[in-house]
N, C-alpha and C positions, 0 to 999 in steps of 0.2 A: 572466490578468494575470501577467507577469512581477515577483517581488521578489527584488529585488538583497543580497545583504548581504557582509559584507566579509569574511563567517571562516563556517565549520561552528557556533562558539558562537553568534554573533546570529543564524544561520540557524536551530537549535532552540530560543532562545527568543523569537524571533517565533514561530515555528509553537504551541508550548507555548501561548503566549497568545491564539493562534487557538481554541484547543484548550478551553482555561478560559471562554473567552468562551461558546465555542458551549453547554459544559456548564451556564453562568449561565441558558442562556437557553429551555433545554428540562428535561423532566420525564425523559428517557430520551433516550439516544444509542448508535448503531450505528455504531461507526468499525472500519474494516477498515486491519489492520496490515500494513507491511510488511518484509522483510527487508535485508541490508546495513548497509552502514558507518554509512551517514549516518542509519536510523532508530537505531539501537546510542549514536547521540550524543545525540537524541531522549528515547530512555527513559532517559539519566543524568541529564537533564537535568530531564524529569520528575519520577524518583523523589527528585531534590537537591532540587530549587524548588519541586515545586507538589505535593507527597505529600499536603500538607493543604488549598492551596489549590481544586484539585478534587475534589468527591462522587464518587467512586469506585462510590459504589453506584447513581449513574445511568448507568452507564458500561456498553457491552456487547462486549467486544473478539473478534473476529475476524481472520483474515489473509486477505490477498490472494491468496496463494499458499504453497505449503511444500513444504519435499524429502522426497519419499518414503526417509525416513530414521528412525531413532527418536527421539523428545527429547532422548536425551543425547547424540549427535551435534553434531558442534564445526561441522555444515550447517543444524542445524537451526531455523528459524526462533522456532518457538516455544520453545525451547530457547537461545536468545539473548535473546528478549524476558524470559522466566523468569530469568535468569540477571541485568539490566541492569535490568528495573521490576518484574513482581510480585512480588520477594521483599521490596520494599522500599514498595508501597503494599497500604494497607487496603483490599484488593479482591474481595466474595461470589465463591468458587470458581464458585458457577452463572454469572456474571457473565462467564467467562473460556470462549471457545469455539472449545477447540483442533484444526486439523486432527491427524488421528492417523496422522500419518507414517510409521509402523510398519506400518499397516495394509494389505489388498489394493488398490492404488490406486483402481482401478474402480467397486470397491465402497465406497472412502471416500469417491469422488467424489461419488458417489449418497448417504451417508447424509449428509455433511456438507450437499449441498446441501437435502436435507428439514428438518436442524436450522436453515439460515437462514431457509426457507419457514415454520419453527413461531415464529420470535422476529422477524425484522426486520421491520418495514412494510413494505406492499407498495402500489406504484403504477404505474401505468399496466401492471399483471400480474404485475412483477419485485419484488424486495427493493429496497427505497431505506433504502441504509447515507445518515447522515448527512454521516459525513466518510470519504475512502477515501484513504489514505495509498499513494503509488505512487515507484518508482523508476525510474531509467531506465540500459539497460544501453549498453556500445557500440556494441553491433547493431543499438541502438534497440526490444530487446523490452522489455515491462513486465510487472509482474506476471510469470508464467511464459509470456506469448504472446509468442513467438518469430517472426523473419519468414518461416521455412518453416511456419508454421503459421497462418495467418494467419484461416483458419475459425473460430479460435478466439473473434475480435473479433464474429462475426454469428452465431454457435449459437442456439438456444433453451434451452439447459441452463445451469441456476448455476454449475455449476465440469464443469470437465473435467478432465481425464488429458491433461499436456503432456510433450513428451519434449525435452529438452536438445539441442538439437542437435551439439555436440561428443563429451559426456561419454557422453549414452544415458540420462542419469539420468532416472527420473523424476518429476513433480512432479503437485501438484493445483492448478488456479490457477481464480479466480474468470473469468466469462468478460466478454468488451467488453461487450454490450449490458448487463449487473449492472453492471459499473464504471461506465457511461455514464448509468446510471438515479441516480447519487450524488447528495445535494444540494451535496457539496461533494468536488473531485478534486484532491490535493495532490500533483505533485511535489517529491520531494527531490533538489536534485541539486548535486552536489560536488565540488572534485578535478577538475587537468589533464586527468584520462583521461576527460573528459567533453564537453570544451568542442568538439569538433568534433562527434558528434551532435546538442548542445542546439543549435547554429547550424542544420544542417540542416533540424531540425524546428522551430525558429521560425521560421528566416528563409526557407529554401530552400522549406519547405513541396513537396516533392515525392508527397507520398502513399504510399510503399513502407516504413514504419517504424510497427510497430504502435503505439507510442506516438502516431503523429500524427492515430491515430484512435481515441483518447481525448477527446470532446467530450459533456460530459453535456448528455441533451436538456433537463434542465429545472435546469442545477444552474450552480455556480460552479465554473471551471477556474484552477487558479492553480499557478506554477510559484516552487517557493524555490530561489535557486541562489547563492552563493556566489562570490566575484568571482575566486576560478580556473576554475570551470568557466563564466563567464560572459565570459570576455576576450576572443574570437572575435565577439561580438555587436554589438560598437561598431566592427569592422573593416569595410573597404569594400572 
């Protein structure tokens, strides 16, 4: 499902309310976070409005992916999140489970993917995160899967080791079939420098953009976008 909004503000707090709803309605939640502009509006928005209105302590936060970088890095994923919502919600440190960007990527690959196998539910063999926050880039990669990389979408491993393909940098990112196992898939998506991807992959549907193969098998797919990156969609 496509939802429209008219700005970045009503597009994070509909999501936020997605967000509250879901936490009303379970005993425990597994949402996987992600990085950029438009979650950074996300988490202001959360720690301003709903710091009390959600139990924090049913909450189990995760990322999508992250730069192999340290957390005080101005790349760093979880080091933006830290910086924008946990300093500002009542939330058990156990509760918060950060990739260690700092670390040998390989090898964080591998332990972070054992910490989701110890904590999130598992279905149909995979972790099924409840909600999995995604964004989407102009290349049309998500997450850290990139379109020269595209193995990354049908692995059997939780997280791999992606590599940038400009920069070289590297990242840890969750894989397709984990993203795809979500009960619920949020893109965030915002901003002119968008609206010609998001047209592709809705309307054009050509298959060559790893976002377009983001389809959970057993979940809900839903895209929030903002009426600059959505102005291309009503054109013929």
């Amino acid at each position: 499902m496509v939802k429209i909004f008219k700005d970045k503000s009503e597009l994070a707090n509909a999501f936020c309310d997605e967000l509250m709803k879901l936490s009303n309605e379970k005993e425990k939640i597994f949402l996987a976070l992600s990085g950029g502009s438009t979650p950074k509006i996300i988490f202001e928005v959360l720690s301003d409005k709903y710091e009390k209105k959600i139990n924090w302590n049913k909450i189990h936060l995760f990322w999508s992916d992250e730069r192999c970088v340290h957390p005080d890095d101005v790349e760093s994923n979880y080091g933006m999140t830290n910086k924008y919502l946990l300093d500002f919600i009542d939330i058990p440190e156990e509760n918060v489970h950060q990739i260690k960007g700092e670390n040998n990527p390989e090898l964080e690959a591998e332990r972070y993917s054992e910490e989701i196998s110890n904590i999130v539910n598992t279905e149909n063999g995979l972790p099924r995160f409840d909600m999995m926050m995604l964004g989407l880039g102009e290349d049309g990669h998500t997450a850290s899967i990139f379109p020269d990389q595209m193995h990354l979408l049908d692995t059997d491993k939780i997280c791999e080791v992606a590599v940038h393909p400009s920069s070289g940098q590297k990242r840890i990112t969750l894989t397709g079939n984990v993203i795809n196992n979500s009960e619920q898939v949020s893109f965030l998506v915002t901003g002119k420098g968008k609206a010609e991807i998001l047209k592709k992959i809705l309307l054009e549907k050509n298959k060559i953009y790893p976002a377009e193969f983001i389809e959970p098998v057993n979940g809900n797919l839903n895209y929030f976008v903002d009426n600059e990156s959505s102005f291309l969609l009503n054109k013929k």
